[in-house]
C-alpha positions, 0 to 999 in steps of 0.5 A, spaced: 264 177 182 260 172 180 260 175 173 266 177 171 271 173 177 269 167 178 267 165 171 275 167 168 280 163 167 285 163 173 279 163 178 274 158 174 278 152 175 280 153 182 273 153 184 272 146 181 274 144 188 270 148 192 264 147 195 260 154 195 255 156 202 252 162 202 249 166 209 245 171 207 244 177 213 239 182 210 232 178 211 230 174 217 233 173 224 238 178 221 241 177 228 242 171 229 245 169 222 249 176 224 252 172 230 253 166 226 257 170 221 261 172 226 262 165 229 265 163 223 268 168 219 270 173 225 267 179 220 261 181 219 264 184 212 260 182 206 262 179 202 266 175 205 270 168 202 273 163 207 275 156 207 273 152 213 275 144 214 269 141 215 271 136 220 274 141 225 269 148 223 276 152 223 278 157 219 283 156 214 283 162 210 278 168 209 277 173 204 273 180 206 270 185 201 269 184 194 275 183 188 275 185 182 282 182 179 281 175 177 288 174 178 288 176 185 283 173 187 285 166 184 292 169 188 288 168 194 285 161 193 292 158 192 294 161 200 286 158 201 288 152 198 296 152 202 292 152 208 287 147 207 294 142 205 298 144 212 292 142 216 
């Protein structure tokens, strides 16, 4: 995805507005990051994309697994961005 996703046209654009976080779950303390990906994407799915308010911790938006299709990955980050200015 960081390839050919998000550097395309429909998506480039729309990640301008996001601030990019990454848990990664396969090196130390593998169960305790586990949990915490648990807590705050409620899946242990990787990868996983979510959108979180930042003053309250909650989950606005989430997208599991990998996409290879630009536009439906940009599709998502619209519902994302719908969620975060319904908040």
């Amino acid at each position: 995805m960081e390839e050919d996703v998000f550097p395309a046209p429909a998506v480039a654009g729309k990640l301008t507005r996001t601030i990019e976080a990454r848990i990664h779950n396969d090196g130390a303390n593998q169960d305790e990051v586990r949990a915490w990906q648990a807590e705050l994407l409620h899946t242990f799915a990787t990868p996983s994309y979510g959108l979180i308010d930042p003053k309250t911790g909650a989950l606005l938006a989430k997208h599991e697994g990998p996409e290879f299709d630009a536009d439906a990955f940009a599709a998502w980050l619209d519902e994302a961005d719908a969620a975060w200015k319904a908040r």
